[in-house]
Each structure stands twice: as C-alpha cells, then as structure tokens.
KEGU-829135 format. One record per atom (N, C-alpha, C): x, y, z; atom name; residue in one letter. Coordinates in Angstrom, 2 decimals. Last residue first. Example, Ala and Ser with C-alpha at 12.3 -4.5 7.8 and 13.67 -1.06 7.14 Angstrom:
R	12.85	-2.25	7.08	N	S
R	13.67	-1.06	7.14	CA	S
R	12.90	0.03	7.87	C	S
R	13.19	-5.69	7.80	N	A
R	12.30	-4.50	7.80	CA	A
R	13.20	-3.30	7.80	C	A
***
This chain:
R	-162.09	-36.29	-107.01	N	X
R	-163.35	-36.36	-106.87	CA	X
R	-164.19	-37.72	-106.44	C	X
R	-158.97	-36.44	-105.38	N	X
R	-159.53	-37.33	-106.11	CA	X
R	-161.30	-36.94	-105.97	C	X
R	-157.36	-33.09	-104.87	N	X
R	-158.41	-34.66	-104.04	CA	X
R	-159.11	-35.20	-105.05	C	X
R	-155.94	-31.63	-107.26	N	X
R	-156.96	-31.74	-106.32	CA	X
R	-156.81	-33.14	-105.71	C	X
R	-154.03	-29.45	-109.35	N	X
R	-153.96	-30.83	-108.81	CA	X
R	-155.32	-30.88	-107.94	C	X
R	-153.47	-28.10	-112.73	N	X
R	-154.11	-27.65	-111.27	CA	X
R	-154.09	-29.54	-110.85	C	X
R	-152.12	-25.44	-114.79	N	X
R	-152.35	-27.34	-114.01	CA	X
R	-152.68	-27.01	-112.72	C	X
R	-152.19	-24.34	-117.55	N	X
R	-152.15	-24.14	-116.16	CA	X
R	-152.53	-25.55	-116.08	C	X
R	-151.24	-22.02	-120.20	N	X
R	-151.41	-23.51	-119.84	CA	X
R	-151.52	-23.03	-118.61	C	X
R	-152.93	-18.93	-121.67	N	X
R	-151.52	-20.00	-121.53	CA	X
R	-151.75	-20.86	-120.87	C	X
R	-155.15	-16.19	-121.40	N	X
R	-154.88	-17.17	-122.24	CA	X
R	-153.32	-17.85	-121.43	C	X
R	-157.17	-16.26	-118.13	N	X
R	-157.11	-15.85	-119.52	CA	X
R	-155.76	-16.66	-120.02	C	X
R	-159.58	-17.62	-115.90	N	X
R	-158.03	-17.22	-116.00	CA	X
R	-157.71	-16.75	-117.93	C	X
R	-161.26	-18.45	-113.07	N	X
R	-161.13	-17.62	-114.17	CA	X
R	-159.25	-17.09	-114.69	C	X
R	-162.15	-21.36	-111.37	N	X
R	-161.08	-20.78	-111.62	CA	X
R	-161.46	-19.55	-112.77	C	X
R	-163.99	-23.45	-108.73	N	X
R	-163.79	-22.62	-109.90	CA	X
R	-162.70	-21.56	-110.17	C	X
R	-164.01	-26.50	-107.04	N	X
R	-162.99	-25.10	-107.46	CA	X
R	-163.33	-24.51	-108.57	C	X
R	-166.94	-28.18	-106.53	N	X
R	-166.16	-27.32	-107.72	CA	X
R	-164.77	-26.43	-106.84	C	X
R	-168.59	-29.27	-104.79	N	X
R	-167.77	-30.70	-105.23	CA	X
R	-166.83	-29.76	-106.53	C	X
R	-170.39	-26.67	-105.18	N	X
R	-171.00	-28.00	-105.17	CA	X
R	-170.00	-29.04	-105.86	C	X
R	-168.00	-24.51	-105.11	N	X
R	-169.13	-24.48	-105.51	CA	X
R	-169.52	-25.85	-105.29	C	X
R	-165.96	-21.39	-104.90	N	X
R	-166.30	-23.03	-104.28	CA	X
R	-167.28	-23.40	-104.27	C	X
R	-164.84	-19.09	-107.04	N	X
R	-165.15	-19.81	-106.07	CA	X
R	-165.30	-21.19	-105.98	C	X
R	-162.28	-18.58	-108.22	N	X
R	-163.59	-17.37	-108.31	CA	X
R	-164.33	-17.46	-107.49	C	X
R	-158.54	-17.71	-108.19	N	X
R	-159.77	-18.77	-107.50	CA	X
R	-161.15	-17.70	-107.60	C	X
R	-156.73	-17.07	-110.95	N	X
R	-157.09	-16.80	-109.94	CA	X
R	-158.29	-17.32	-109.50	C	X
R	-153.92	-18.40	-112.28	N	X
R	-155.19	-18.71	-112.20	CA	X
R	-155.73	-18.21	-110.73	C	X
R	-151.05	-17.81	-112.28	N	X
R	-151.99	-17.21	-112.98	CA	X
R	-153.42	-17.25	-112.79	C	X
R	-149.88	-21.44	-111.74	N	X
R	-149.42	-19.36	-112.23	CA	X
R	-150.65	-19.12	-112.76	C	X
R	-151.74	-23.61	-110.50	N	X
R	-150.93	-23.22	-111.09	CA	X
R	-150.48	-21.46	-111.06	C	X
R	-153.38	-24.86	-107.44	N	X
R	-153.68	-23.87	-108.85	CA	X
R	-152.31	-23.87	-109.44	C	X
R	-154.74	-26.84	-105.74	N	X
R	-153.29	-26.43	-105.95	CA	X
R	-153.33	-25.99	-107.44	C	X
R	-157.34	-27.68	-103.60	N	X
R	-157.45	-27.49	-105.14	CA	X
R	-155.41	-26.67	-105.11	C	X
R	-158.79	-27.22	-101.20	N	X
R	-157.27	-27.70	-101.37	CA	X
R	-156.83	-28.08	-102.40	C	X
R	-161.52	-26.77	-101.32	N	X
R	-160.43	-26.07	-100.89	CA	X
R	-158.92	-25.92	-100.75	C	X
R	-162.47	-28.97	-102.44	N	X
R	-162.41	-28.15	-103.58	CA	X
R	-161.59	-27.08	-102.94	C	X
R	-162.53	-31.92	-101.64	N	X
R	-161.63	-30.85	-100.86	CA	X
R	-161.61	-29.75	-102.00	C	X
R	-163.19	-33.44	-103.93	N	X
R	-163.86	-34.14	-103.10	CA	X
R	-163.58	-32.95	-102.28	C	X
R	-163.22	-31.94	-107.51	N	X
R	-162.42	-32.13	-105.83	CA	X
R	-163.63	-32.67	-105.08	C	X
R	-162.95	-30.93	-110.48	N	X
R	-163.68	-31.38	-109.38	CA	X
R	-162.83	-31.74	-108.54	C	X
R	-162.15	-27.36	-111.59	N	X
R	-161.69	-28.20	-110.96	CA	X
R	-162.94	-29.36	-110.17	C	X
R	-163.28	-25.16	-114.29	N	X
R	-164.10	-26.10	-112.98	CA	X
R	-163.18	-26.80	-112.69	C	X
R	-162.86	-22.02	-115.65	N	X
R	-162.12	-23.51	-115.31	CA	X
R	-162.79	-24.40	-113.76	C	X
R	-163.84	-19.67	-118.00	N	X
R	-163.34	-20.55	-116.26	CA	X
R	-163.48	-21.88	-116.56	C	X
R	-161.58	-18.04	-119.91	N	X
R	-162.13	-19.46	-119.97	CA	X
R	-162.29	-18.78	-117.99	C	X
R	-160.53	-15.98	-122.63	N	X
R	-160.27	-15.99	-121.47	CA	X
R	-161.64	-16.98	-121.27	C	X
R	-157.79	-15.28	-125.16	N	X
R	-159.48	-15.79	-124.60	CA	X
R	-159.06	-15.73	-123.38	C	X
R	-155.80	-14.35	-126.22	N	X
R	-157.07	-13.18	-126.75	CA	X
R	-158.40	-14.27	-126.10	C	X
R	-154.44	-17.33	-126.79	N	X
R	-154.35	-15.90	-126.61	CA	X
R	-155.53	-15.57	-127.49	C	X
R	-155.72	-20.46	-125.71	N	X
R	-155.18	-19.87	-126.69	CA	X
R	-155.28	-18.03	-126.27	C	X
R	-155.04	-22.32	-122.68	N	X
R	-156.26	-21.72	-123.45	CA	X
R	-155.35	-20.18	-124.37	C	X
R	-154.74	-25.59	-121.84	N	X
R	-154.14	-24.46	-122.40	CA	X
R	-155.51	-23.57	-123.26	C	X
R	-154.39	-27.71	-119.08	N	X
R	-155.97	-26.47	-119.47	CA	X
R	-154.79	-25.76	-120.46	C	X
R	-154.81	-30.31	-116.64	N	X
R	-153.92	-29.45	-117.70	CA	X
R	-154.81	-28.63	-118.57	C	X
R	-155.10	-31.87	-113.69	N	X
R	-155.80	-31.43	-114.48	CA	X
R	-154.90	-30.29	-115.47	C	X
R	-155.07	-34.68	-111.34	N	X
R	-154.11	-33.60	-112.32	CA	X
R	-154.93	-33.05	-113.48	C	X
R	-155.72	-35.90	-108.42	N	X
R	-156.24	-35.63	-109.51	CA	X
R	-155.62	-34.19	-110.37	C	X
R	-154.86	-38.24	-106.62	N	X
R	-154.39	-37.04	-106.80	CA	X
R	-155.28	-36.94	-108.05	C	X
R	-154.48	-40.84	-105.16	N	X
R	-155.91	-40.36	-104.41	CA	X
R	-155.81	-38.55	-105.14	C	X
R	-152.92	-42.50	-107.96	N	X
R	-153.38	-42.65	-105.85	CA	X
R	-154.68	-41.52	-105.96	C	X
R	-153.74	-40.26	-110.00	N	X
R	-152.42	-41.22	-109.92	CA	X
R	-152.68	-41.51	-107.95	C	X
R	-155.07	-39.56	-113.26	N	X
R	-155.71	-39.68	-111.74	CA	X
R	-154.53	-40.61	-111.42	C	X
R	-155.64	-36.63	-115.03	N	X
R	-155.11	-38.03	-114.66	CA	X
R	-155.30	-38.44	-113.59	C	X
R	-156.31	-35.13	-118.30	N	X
R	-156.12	-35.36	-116.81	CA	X
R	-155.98	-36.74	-116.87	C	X
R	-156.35	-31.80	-120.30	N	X
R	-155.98	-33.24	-120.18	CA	X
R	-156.05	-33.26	-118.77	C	X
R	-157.45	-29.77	-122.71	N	X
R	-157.13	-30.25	-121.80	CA	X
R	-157.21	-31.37	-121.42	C	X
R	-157.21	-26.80	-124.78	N	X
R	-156.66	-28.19	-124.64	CA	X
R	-156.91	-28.79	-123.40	C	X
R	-158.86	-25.00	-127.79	N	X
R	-158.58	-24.63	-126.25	CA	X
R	-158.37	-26.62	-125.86	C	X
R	-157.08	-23.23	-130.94	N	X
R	-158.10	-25.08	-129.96	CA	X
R	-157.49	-24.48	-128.49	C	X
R	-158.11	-20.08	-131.37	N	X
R	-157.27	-21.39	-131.78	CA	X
R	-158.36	-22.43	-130.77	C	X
R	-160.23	-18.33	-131.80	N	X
R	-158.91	-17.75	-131.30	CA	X
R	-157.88	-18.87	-131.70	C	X
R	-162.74	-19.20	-131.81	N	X
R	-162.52	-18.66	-132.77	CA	X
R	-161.00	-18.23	-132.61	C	X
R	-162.09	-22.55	-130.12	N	X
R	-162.61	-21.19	-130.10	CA	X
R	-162.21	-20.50	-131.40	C	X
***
C-alpha cells in the first residue's frame, strides 16, 4: 500500500488453519478468513467480525498484526 507492505502468512497443521495479516499504520484492510465453520473462526486483538459469508469470516480491522485460526477450508 501507499502506507508500507501489507503481510500475510498461513498454515495448515491437522484439521487447523492459521492465518497472520500485518497491516501497516494509517490503513485499514478486511480480512477474509476461509473456514469450512466460518463461525468458529478464533480472531485475534482487535479484529472486529463484519460477517459470514459463502465458506468466509469476514473481518475489518485497521493497522498491526492479527492471527486468526479456523476449520480447515
């Protein structure tokens, strides 16, 4: 972004899906989690839930890291 690099990473460990998001100050991002259980999506600090959408957790959250876990999509 014009602000700095927005980052993210994942992993898949058994049936868990880890998702890592840093988003640089002065932005603000949503954030798609996939999930097979998009209701049982485990948000990090900060990230507030926008909604539940087709196999989505959606997230809106402004700038610093967050991790979010889910059900293996």
């Amino acid at each position: 972004s014009i602000h700095g690099q927005i980052e993210s990473s994942w992993r898949i460990e058994g049936s868990q899906l880890s998702l890592d998001v840093s988003i640089p100050l002065n932005t603000d991002a949503t954030i798609y989690v996939p999930s097979s259980e998009p209701s049982s999506v485990v948000e990090a600090k900060g990230a507030k839930p926008a909604k539940i959408d087709a196999g989505y957790a959606i997230y809106k959250v402004g700038s610093g890291s967050y991790q979010f876990t889910a059900s293996k999509p």
